[in-house]
Structure formats: C-alpha cells, structure tokens
C-alpha positions in Angstrom: -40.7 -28.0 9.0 -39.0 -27.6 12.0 -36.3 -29.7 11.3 -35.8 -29.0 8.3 -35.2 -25.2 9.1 -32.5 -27.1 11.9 -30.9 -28.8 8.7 -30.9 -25.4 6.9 -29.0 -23.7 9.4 -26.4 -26.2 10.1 -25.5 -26.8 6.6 -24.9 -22.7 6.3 -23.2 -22.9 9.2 -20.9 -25.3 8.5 -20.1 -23.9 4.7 -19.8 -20.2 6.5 -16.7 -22.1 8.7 -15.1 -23.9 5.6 -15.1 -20.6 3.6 -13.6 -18.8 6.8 -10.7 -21.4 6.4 -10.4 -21.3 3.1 -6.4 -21.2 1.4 -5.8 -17.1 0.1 -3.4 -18.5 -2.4 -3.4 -19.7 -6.4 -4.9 -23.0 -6.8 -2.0 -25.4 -7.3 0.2 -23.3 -4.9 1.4 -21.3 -8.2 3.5 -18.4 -7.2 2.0 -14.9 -7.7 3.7 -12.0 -10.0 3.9 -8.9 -7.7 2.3 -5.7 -10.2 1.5 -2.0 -9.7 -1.8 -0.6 -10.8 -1.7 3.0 -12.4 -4.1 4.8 -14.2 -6.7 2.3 -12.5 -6.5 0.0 -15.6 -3.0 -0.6 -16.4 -0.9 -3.1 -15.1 3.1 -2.7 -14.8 4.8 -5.9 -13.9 8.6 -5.7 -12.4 10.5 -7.6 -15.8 14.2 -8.9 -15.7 15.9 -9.7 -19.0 18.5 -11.7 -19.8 19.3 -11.2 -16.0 19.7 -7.8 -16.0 17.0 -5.4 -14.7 13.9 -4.9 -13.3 11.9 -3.1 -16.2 8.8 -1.5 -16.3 6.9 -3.5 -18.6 2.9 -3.2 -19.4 0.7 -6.1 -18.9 -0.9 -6.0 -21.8 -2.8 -9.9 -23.1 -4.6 -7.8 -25.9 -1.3 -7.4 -27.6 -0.1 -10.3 -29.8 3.5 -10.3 -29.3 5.3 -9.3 -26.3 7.6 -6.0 -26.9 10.2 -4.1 -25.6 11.5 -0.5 -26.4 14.8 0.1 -29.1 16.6 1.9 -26.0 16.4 -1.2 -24.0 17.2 -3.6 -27.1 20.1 -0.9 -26.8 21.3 -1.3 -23.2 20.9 -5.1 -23.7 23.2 -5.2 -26.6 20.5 -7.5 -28.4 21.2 -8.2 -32.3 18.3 -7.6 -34.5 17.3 -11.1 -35.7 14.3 -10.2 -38.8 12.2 -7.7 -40.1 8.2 -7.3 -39.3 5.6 -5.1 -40.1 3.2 -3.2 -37.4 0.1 -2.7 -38.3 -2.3 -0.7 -35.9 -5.4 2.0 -35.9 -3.9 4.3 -37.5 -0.3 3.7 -37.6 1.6 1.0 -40.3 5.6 0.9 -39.4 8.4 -1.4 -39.4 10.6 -3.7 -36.6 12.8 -6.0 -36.0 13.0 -9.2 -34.0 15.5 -9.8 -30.9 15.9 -13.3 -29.0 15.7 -13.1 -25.5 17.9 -15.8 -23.4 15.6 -15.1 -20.5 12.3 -13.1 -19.5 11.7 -13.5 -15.9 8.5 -12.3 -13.7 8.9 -12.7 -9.6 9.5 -16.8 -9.6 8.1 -17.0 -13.4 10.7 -18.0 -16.1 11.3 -18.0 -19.6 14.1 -18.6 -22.0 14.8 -18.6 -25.2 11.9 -16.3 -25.7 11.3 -14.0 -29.5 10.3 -10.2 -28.9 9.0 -7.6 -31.4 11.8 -4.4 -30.6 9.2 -1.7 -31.6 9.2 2.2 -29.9 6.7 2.1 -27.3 7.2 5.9 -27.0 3.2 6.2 -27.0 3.3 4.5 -24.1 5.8 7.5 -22.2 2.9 9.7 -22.1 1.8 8.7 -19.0 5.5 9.2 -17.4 4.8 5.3 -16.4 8.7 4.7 -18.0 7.3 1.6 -19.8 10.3 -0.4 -21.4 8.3 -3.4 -23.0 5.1 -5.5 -23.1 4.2 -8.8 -22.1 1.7 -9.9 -24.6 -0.6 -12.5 -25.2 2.5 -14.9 -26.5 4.0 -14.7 -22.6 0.7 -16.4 -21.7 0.9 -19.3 -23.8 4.2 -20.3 -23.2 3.3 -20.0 -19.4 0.2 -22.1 -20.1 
C-alpha cells in the first residue's frame, strides 16, 4: 500500500509540473481577436471594413447574418445590392443587402463578405456606439 501511495504522489506530481508549463495560447497557435466586455454580457470587437475603421461592432453568434448600421453603409459609400425582410419578437421591417470587399478582426480576415444594412439603433441605448454585428455567418466562414 505503501508504494502504491509513492506511485500516487509522483504521478500528481508530475501532472501538477506539466500543467505549470502548459502553452496560455489558442490550440494551433490561432491568433486571438482583442474584445471589450460591457454590460458583463456583451462583447464589442474592434471591426475594420473595407479598410477603413475600427468600428464598434457586437459579438453577437445568436444573430444569423452579420449587420451593420445605414450610417455606416453611409460613410462607406456601399451600394444597396437586394431587398430582405426582418423578422423579430415583435418587430417585422425591411433591408437591404451591401457586399463588403473586406471585414477584418485583429489578424482575422475576410473578403468578399454579404451583410444585412439594418438600423441597429436599439442597440444605441446602451451609448455602446454599436455600428454592426458579427453574426453567426462570420463564424462559418472562419470555420
């Protein structure tokens, strides 16, 4: 029994010093997206488009299509490209479509990317300045 408490203690001992040395990064050395935390729940992620920026955007996976607000569309000088309907609890409205040549997150990247220009001006309560969403779409073409 002895030894076995011997064996017990150097096998805990020895996973104790591997998890000390353990890498703090991504698995796959993937490069992090820096993000601010308000409201304790909601993320806001530093956004460039089309090489112009950083935006405030929400992180937001529960949302289907990523989004970003008229004004911005606006500044951008993006074309309307379509027509779509918004349904949510409580609200039924209409926007258009804008093609993004690129979205860009810290080191993360992508072009050629389609975005739902609908008024986030629900989201301005919080004086967070929110200019668009990254939605559960973002994800996928990351993935």
């Amino acid at each position: 029994m002895t030894n076995f408490k011997g064996f017990a203690s150097l096998v805990l001992a020895a996973t104790i010093v591997s998890m000390l040395s353990a890498e703090t990064h991504c698995p796959g050395n993937v490069a992090s997206v820096p993000f601010r935390l308000v409201n304790r729940h909601q993320i806001i992620v530093a956004v460039s488009v089309n090489h112009s920026g950083p935006y405030s955007f929400l992180l937001d996976t529960g949302t289907q299509m990523t989004m970003i607000d008229p004004s911005l569309a606006n500044e951008l000088h993006l074309s309307s490209e379509g027509r779509a309907e918004v349904a949510s609890v409580g609200t039924h409205t209409s926007a258009s479509f804008a093609q993004l040549d690129q979205l860009a997150a810290s080191s993360h990247a992508i072009t050629n990317q389609k975005v739902l220009v609908y008024d986030l001006q629900n989201l301005q309560a919080t004086g967070m300045n929110i200019q668009g969403v990254i939605g559960e779409d973002l994800k996928n073409a990351l993935d």
